[in-house]
C-alpha positions, 0 to 999 in steps of 0.5 A: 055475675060476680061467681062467673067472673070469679069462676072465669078468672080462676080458669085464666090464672089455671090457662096461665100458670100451665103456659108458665110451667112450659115456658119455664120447661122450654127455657130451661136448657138455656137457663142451665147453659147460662148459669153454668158457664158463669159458675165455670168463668167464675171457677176458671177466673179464680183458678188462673189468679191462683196459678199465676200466684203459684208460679210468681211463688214458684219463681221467686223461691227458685230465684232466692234459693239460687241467691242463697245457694248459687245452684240452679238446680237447687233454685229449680227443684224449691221452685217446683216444690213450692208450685205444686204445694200451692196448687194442691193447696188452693185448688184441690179439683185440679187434676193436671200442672206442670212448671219448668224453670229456666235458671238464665245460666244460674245469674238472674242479675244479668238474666231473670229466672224465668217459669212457664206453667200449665194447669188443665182444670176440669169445667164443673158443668161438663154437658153443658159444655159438651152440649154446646159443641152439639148443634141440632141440624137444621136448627141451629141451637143447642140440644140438651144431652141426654142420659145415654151421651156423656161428655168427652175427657178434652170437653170436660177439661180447659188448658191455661197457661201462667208464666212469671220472670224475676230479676235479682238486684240492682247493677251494682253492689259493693260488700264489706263484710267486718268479721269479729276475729277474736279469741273467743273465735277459736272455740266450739267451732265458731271459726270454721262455721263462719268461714264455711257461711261467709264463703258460701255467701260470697259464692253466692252474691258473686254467682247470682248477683254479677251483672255482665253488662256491668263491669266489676258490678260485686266487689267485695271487702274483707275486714277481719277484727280482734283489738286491731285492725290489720291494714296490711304492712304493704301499706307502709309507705302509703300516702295516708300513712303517718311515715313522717311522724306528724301525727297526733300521738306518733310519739306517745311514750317516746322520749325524743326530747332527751335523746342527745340525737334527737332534733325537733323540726316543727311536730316532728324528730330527726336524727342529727344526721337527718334521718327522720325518727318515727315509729317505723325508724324503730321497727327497722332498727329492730333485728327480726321484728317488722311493723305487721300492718296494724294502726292505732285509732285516729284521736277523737272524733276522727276514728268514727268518721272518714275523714280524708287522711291529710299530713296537714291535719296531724290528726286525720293520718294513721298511725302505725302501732308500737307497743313499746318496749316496757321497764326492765326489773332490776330489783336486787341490784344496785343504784349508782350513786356519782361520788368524789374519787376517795370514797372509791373501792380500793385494793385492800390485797394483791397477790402474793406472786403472779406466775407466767408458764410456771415462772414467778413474775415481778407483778402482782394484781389485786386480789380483795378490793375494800368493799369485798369485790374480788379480782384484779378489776372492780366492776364499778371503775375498770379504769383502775388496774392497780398491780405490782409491776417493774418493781414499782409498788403502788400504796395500798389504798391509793386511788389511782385514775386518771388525772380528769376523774373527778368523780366515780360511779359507787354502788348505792342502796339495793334496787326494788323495783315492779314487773312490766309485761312485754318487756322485750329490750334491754333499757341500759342498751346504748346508754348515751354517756352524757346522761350518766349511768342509766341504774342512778338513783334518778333512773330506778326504783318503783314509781316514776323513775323506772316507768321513765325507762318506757320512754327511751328511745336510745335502746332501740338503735346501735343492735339491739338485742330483742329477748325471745319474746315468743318463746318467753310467753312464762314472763308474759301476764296469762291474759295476754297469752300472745307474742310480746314485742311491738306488735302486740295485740296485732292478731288479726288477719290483713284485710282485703280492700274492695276488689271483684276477685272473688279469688282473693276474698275467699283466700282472706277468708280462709287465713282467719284465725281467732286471737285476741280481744274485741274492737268491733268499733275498729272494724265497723271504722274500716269496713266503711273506710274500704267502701269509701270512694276517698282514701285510705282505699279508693276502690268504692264507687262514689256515693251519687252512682245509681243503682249501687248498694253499698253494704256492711255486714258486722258479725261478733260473738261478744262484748267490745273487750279492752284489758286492765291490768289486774295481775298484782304481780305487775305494775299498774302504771300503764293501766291496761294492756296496749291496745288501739288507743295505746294504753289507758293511763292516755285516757285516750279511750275515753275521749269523747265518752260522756257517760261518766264524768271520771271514769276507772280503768276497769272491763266494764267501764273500757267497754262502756267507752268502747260501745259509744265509739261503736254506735256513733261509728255505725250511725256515721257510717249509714248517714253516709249511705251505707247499708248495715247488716249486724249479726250477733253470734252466739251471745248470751241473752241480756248481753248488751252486745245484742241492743248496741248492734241492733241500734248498728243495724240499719233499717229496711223500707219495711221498718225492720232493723237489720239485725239478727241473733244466730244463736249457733252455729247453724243459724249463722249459716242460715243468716248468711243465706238469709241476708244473701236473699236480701240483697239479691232484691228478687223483683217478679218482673213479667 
């Protein structure tokens, strides 16, 4: 029994499994059908996330060139470029797409860039496909393709559709760009490539940037820098001007005190006819020569602050600069010493006969004076004239003067004295008489007697005659090679403060010229003055406005740079040559510097000083909002430069510092296109 029951069972489990392998046989179209179509949802799935990559791609390059070129058709073709790389590289089976770009009129601030993109995709199991859309009459399910009937083309391939929108952005963004205009500048062509880069990033801030729903939505400012900053001459009268002479250090190296025309009213000079005496009563009282526009460094920590000018807190006004006019050298001439009226010259020969239209006359002038002068006047007391005349003779070796000369001016020792650069005046010029003979003894000679002569103020008025000092360039120290006079180390072009004319910055820009040494702190100081709401320039929208962008883009091509005097063949008393904290023997440069407790007066240490004044400038200025950009240019590796402007350099919400080292000049240009892409903020929006 137990072998038929086996035999029976094995003939069931073969009865089963043939009904298995028909229903298996049976099932099997609709198996394919099933798992086909999910492998092909699967397939087209990932194919459309890969398309809307590729436009959102496509549209963001084509919005960022834009930014970085201000071309539409540039923004559309690096679109299109990087559309097709993408879909060629994540789909290689896709056999059709196409993308179009509208540039919105080339202003994705006001209108987005918008791309719109089909791709047709081949379906992997095409008679599946094909079988589906072939029903059995009368049945009412699918049929199975069969070998002789293929697929058509439409049925093997599905159409999709991606489209994206990018905006560029916020409504409003204001630009100070603060360019290093200095003497190294002028070389290798580094001018012309930043005003060509600068230009081309103006262009294109204003052209995709420019919200026309928002009225002036770019400004832009334009802060060229060498030692100064120019602020313009216009500015003259200004209200943050120091016009009244107020300021803290407005009479640095002017003497007023002595002058016998000179009141003192409160902190400030008047003339005795009321006139009021400052640093621009010099520059009018000076034939051909004005104030070109630049300003010395508010005192410390008033330069690295912006700080509201205010004539009641003498230190928060701007002072204009005046370099003044230096010592004269007298070496070789004669000090003048007050004696008693014997000691005097006398005349020791007096001509034989004085002829008059071929006649003898009955008058003879001196002709040999005692100590060797010759002719009938001794330069030393004009006053005396001692002659023959109407047949009076007068005792040879008499003094004869006035009856209320009680003493007379002699020469004294020979003079020794030091050069001076910019030495445009003469000091002896309108010497007041009731201070005596400006070569006595107590007005000359090395040291501090003729360094006093700095601070005369009296030979500035009543014509002066300034020497020619352009054309008297041989006198000046080599490192300076610059126009003398009270202007010096002014090189810089005026700046343009904040403005939506994109006309006037771009004619800033192109007026650049590289001379003179290196203040970037002077700059970075102004930069954030001519984005400030508040005065000098009140053209910068108030910090609380939403949506505004307050910018500072800081490029130099060196070390801060201030000038010892080191030319042995000039006097060391001022210690360095002017600049915007005047000259360093005022150890002005170095307030608020802490790394050396008594600093010298050499390159290294004016630019340690000047670097500290930088970063707490910079660190001020982004604590107020305001968003830096630094770039170095061309500089040398392991120059400090490098580390002090990226610790300038403000940080983005990714961590980053923005800061960048454009090595030459190309890469200057494509920093200049890199931060336009930055601030075009490209947001995909659809």
């Amino acid at each position: 029994m137990s072998i038929r029951f086996r035999r029976q069972t094995g003939k069931l489990a073969s009865n089963e499994l043939g009904s298995i392998k028909i229903m298996v046989a049976l099932a099997t179209p609709f198996l394919l059908l099933v798992t086909g179509a999910a492998v092909d949802t699967a397939e087209l799935y990932r194919a459309r996330i890969n398309l809307q990559n590729a436009v959102d791609a496509g549209a963001l390059m084509a919005a960022k060139t834009l930014t970085a070129t201000g071309s539409s058709s540039q923004g559309a073709a690096a679109g299109e470029e990087l559309f097709y790389g993408n879909i060629r590289n994540i789909a290689v089976e896709i056999t059709d797409a196409n993308i179009s770009f509208d540039m919105g009129g080339g202003n994705c601030a006001s209108q987005p860039v918008v791309a719109t993109a089909t791709l047709r995709k081949r379906v992997f199991f095409a008679f599946i496909r094909a079988a589906t859309t072939d029903l059995s009459v009368g049945t009412g399910r699918p049929s199975i393709i069969d070998g002789r009937k293929q697929a058509t083309e439409d049925q093997r391939m599905v159409t999709m559709q991606a489209s994206a929108e990018v905006m560029c952005g916020g409504n409003t963004i204001e630009v100070a760009m603060v360019l290093d205009n200095s003497g190294s500048m002028g070389s290798s062509s580094k001018m012309g490539t930043l005003i060509s880069s600068s230009t081309q990033f103006v262009n294109t801030i204003f052209t995709t940037a420019t919200d026309q729903g928002v009225p002036d939505s770019v400004k832009f400012a334009l802060i060229p820098f060498s030692a100064m900053v120019n602020v313009g001459a216009d500015n003259e009268n200004a209200s943050w001007m120091d016009t009244s002479g107020v300021g803290t250090y407005h009479h640095q190296y002017l003497d007023w005190e002595s002058d016998p025309d000179a009141v003192k009213v409160g902190n400030s000079y008047r003339s005795s006819s009321g006139v009021p005496l400052t640093r621009f009563t010099l520059f009018d009282n000076l034939p051909g020569i004005s104030w070109k526009g630049c300003v010395e460094s508010r005192p410390y920590p008033e330069h690295t602050r912006d700080t509201t000018p205010d004539t009641a807190r003498p230190e928060t006004v701007f002072v204009p600069t005046f370099s003044p006019d230096t010592p004269d050298n007298w070496t070789g001439e004669y000090e003048q010493n007050l004696v008693a009226p014997t000691d005097q010259e006398t005349c020791t020969l007096f001509q034989s006969e004085y002829h008059s239209n071929g006649k003898p006359r009955n008058k003879r002038e001196c002709e040999l004076w005692s100590d060797g002068h010759t002719g009938y006047k001794h330069p030393q007391d004009q006053k005396y004239l001692p002659y023959w005349d109407d047949g009076i003779q007068y005792r040879l070796g008499e003094y004869i003067g006035s009856a209320d000369e009680s003493q007379i001016w002699k020469d004294g020792s020979k003079i020794s004295e030091e050069k001076y650069y910019n030495n445009y005046l003469e000091d002896d010029h309108n010497f007041p008489s009731s201070l005596g003979h400006p070569k006595s003894a107590s007005n000359t000679g090395s040291g501090e007697n003729q360094y006093k002569r700095q601070r005369w103020t009296w030979k500035y008025f009543s014509k002066p005659n300034p020497r020619d000092v352009n054309g008297n360039k041989p006198s000046l120290p080599v490192i300076a090679r610059l126009q003398g006079g009270p202007n010096i180390f002014c090189t810089s072009q005026e700046l343009t403060s904040l403005t939506a004319n994109k006309s006037d910055v771009l004619q800033g820009l192109s007026q650049m010229v590289g001379e003179g040494s290196t203040n970037i702190q002077a700059g970075v100081a102004w930069g954030w003055r001519a984005l400030s709401p508040g005065l000098p320039f009140t053209e910068g929208r108030p910090y609380s406005v939403v949506d505004n962008k307050k910018v500072m883009v800081v490029m130099t091509d060196g070390n801060n740079t201030a000038y010892p005097i080191t030319n042995s063949s000039y006097s060391k008393m001022n210690k360095s040559y002017y600049n915007t904290w005047s000259f360093s023997e005022s150890e002005r440069i170095f307030d608020g510097f802490d790394a050396i407790a008594h600093p010298s007066h050499d390159y290294s240490t004016f630019r340690n000083a000047m670097d500290e004044h930088l970063v707490e400038t910079c660190n001020n200025a982004k604590a107020a909002g305001i968003s830096i950009y630094s770039i170095a240019f061309n500089v040398s590796n392991g120059s400090s430069v490098k580390e002090m402007l990226e610790q300038c350099a403000s940080t983005n919400v990714a961590g980053d510092k923005q800061y960048f080292d454009a090595t030459n000049n190309s890469e200057l240009a494509e920093t200049f296109e890199e931060i336009a892409g930055q601030l075009a903020k490209l947001t995909v929006t659809k």
